[in-house]
N, C-alpha and C positions, 0 to 999 in steps of 0.2 A: 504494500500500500504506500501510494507518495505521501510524503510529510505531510503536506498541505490539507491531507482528508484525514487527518489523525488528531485523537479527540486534544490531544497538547494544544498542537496548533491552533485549531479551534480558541480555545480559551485565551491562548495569547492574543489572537486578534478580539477576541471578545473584552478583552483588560484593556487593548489598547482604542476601542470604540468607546467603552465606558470612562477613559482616563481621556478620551477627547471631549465627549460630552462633559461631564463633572468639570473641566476648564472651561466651558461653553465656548468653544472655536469648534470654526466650522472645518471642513475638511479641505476646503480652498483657504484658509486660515492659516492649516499646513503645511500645506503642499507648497503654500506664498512664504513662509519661513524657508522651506527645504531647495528651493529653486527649480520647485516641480509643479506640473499642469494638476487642476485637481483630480483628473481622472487616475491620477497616479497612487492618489489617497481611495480612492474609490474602490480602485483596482484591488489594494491588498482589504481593503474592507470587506470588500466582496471575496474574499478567498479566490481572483479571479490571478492575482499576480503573489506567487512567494518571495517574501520579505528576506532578504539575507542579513547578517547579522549586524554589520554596519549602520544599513540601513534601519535595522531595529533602535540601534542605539541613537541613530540621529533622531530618530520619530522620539523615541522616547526626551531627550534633549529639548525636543520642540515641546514638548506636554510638561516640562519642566518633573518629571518624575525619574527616579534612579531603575534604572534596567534590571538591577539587580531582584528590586522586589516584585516586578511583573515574575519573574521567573522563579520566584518563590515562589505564589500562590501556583503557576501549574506544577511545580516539583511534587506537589501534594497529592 
């Protein structure tokens, strides 16, 4: 099974839709910090594009939250 349909993933994107909302920025909010179109935000929203690690870390950066504790709660 690819990563991206595996229930981890899942929840990472799920941490990281709820840790956009809870800042109340929008997903072109994002994507306008990251130097990306917002479909870009969309894209891993939608489990349509897998997030590589980097990238995790700058999104997370943009939400002002530490990468470290999105990925505690899925260790669990």
């Amino acid at each position: 099974m690819k990563t991206i349909y595996q229930q981890r993933y899942q929840i990472l994107i799920d941490c990281l839709i709820a840790a956009r909302k809870q800042a109340r920025m929008t997903q072109t909010q994002i994507a306008h910090q990251l130097g990306k179109p917002q479909s870009y935000i969309a894209k891993i929203e939608g489990k349509d594009r897998k997030l590589d690690i980097i990238e995790y870390i700058e999104i997370c950066e943009a939400l002002n939250i530490q990468p470290s504790e999105v990925l505690k709660i899925i260790e669990k």
